[in-house]
C-alpha positions as CSV (number, residue, x, y, z in Angstrom):
1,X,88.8,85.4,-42.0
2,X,87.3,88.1,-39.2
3,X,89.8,89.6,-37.4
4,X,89.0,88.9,-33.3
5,X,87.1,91.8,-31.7
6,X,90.0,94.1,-29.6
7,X,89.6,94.7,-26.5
8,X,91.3,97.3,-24.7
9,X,93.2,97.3,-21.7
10,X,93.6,94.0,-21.3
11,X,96.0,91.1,-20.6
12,X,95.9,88.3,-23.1
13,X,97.3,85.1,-21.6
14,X,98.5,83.3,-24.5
15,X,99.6,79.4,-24.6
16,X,102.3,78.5,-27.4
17,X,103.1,74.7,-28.9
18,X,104.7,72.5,-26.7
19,X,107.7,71.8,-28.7
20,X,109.6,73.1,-31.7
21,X,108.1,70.9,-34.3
22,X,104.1,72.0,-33.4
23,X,101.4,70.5,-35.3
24,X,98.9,72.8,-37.5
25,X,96.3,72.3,-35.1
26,X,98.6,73.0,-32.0
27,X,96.6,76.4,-31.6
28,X,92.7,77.5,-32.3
29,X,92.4,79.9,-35.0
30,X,90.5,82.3,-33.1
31,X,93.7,82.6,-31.0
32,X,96.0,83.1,-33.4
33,X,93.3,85.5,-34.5
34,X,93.0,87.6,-31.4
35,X,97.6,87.1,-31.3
36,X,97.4,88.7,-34.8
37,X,95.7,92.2,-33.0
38,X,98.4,92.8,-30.3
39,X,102.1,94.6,-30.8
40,X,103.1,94.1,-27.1
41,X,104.3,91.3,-25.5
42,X,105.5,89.9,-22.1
43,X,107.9,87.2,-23.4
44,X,109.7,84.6,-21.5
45,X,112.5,84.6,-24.4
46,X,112.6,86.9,-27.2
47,X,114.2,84.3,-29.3
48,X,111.4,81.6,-28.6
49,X,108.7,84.3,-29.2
50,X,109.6,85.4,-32.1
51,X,110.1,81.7,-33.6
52,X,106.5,81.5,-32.4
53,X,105.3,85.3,-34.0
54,X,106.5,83.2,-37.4
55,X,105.1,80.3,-37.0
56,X,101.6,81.8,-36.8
57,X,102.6,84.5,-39.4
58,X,101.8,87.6,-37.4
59,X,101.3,90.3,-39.6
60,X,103.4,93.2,-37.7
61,X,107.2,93.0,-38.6
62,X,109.6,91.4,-36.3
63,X,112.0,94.5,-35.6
64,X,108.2,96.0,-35.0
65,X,106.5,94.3,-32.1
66,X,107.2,95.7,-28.4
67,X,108.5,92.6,-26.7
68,X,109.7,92.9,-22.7
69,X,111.3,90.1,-21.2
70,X,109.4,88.3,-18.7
71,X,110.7,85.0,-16.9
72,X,112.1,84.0,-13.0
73,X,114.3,86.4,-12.7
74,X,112.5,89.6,-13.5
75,X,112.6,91.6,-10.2
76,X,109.1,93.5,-9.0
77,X,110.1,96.8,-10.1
78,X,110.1,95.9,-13.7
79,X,106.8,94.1,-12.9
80,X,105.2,97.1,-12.1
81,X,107.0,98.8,-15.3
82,X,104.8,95.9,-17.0
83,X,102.0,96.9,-16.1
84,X,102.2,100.4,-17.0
85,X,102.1,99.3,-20.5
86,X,98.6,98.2,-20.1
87,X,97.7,102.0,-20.2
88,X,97.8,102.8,-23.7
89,X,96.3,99.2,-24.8
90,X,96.3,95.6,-24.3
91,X,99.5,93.3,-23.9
92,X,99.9,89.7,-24.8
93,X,101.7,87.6,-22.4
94,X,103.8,84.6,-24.0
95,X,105.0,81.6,-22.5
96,X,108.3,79.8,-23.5
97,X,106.2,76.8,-24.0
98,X,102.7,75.7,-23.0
99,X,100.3,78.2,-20.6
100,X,101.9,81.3,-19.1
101,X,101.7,81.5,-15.3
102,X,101.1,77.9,-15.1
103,X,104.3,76.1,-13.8
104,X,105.8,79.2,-15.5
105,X,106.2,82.7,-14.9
106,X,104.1,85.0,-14.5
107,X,101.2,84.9,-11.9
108,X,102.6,87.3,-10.0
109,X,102.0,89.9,-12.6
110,X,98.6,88.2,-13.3
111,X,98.1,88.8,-9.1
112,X,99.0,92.7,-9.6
113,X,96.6,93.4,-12.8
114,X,93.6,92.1,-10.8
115,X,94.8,94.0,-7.9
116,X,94.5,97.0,-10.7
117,X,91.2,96.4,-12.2
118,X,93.4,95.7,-14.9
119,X,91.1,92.8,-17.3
120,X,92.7,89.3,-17.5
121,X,91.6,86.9,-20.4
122,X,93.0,83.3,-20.8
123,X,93.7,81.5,-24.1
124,X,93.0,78.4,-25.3
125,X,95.8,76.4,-25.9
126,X,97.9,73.0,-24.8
127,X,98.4,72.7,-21.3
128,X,101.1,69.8,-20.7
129,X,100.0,69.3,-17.4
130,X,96.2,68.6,-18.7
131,X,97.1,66.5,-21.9
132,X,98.5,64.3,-19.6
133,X,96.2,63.9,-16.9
134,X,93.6,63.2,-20.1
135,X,95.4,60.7,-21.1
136,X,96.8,59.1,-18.2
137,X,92.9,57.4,-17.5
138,X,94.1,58.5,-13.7
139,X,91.9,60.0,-11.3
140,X,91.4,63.5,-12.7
141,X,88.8,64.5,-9.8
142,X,91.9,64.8,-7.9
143,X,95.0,66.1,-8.4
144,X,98.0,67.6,-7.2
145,X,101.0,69.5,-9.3
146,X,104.7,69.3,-7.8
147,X,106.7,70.9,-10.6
148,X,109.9,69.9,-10.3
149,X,111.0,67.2,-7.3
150,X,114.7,67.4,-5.9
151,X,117.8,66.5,-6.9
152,X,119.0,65.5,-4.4
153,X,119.3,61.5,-3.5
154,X,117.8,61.2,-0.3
155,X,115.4,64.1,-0.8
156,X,114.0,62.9,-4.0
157,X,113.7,59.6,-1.9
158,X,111.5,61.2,0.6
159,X,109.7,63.5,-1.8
160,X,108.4,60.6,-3.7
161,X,107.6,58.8,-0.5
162,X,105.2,61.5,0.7
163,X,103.8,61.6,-3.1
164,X,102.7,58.0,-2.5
165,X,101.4,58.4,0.8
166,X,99.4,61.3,-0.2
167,X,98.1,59.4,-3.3
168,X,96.5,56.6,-1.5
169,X,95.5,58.7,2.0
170,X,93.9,61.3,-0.3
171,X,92.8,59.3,-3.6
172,X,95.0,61.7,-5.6
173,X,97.3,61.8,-9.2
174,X,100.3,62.9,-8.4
175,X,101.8,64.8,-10.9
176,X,105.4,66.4,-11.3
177,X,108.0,66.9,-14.3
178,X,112.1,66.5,-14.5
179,X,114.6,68.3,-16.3
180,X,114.7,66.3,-19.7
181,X,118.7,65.1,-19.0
182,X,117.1,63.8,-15.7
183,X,113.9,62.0,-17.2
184,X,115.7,58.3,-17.4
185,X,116.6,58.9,-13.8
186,X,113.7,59.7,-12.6
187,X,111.8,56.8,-14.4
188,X,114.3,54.6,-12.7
189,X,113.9,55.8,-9.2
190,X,109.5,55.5,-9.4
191,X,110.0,52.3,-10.7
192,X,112.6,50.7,-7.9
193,X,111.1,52.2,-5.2
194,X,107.0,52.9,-5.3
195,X,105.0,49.9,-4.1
196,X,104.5,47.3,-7.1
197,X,100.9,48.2,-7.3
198,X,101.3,52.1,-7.6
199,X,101.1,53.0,-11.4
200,X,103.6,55.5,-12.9
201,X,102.5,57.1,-15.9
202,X,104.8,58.9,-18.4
203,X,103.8,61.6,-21.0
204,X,106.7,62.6,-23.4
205,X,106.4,64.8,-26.4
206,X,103.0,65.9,-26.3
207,X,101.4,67.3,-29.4
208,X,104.6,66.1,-31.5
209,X,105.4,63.8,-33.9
210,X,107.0,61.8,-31.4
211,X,104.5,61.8,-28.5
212,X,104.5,58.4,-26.2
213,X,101.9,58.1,-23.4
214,X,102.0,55.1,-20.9
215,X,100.8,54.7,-17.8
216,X,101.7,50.8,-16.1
217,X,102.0,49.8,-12.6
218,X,105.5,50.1,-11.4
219,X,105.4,45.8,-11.2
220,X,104.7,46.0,-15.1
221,X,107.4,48.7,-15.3
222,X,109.8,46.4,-14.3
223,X,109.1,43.5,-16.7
224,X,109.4,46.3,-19.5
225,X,111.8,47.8,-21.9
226,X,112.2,51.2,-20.5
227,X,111.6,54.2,-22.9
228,X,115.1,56.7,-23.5
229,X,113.1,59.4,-22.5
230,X,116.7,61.5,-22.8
231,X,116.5,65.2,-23.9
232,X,112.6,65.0,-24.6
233,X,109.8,66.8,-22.9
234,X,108.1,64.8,-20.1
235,X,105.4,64.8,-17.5
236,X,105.4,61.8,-14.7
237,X,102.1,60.5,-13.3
238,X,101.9,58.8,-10.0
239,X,98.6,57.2,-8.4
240,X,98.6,54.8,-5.8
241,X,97.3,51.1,-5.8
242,X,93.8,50.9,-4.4
């Protein structure tokens, strides 16, 4: 197999599998390809990444590869740091799961290498965000992203009032996540309170062995079984009743 042409310079946004059990196909060849040229990575967790270096059999040594530890709570100075390395060659920036900078960290360095000159070059990989939309047979002309909604009782309440609202006013998928522990809750609140017609759609597990996607109105919701979606990796789907 060719070896990806190198490019120099540049900043290689790099998606990883979604979950810890990935599929052979979770990733194009010609990614893992252009993965297999780099020795510098931004990494959201070393542990993760290197998991991820295996899985795709990267030819440089573990105690080898540069790896510099990008997530939340990385303060600007070592952001500019960051982007120093992107003097002497290209860098690979890794998410923990899914696309970096897209409900994860990283944009902000993104921001600052345009603001250098500094080449940017996404990779293909699984987006959560867009398997779900894909699959959700919701409107996908448009769409909004929360992340994740409140904790908080009364705020969630409101929070998923206003996503309602906005759904039918604008014609829009909603579309927000929940920490895993969370997920039942959250399936439990749409359900009770969204208007019967509104449909709630649920993506857990995508790309694994175990991926469920429904989407139902919340007035078949309630005449289901409910999924556990405990512990599992999930995306929620909200789209108003025409």
């Amino acid at each position: 197999m060719t070896a990806a042409p190198s490019r120099q310079n540049t900043l290689f946004l790099i998606p990883t599998p979604l979950g810890k059990t990935p599929s052979n196909n979770a990733l194009p060849p010609a990614v893992i390809e252009t993965v297999h040229t780099l020795d510098t990575f931004l990494v959201e967790n070393i542990q993760s990444a290197l998991r991820f270096f295996q899985w795709i059999k990267h030819p440089v040594a573990d105690y080898q590869l540069k790896l510099f530890v990008l997530n939340k709570k990385t303060p600007p100075e070592e952001l500019n740091e960051y982007l120093g390395l992107l003097r002497t060659g290209s860098v690979g920036m890794v998410s923990e799961a899914g696309c970096p900078a897209v409900a994860d960290p990283g944009a902000e360095l993104v921001k600052m290498a345009h603001s250098r000159g500094i080449d940017v070059v996404p990779l293909v990989g699984p987006s959560s965000i867009l398997l779900a939309l894909m699959a959700s047979g919701m409107n996908g002309q448009s769409f909004s992203f929360h992340g994740y909604l409140p904790i908080d009782k009364q705020a969630l309440q409101s929070a998923i009032s206003r996503l309602e609202q906005d759904s039918s006013s604008r014609r829009q998928t909603q579309i927000f996540m929940e920490t895993p522990h969370r997920n039942n809750a959250l399936l439990k609140q749409l359900i009770n309170q969204v208007h019967p017609d509104t449909r709630i759609g649920i993506a857990v597990s995508l790309t694994l062995p175990d991926e469920h996607i429904t989407n139902k109105t919340a007035s078949d919701w309630r005449q289901s079984p409910l999924p556990d979606l405990l512990r599992k990796p999930a995306i929620f789907l909200l789209e108003a009743g025409k």
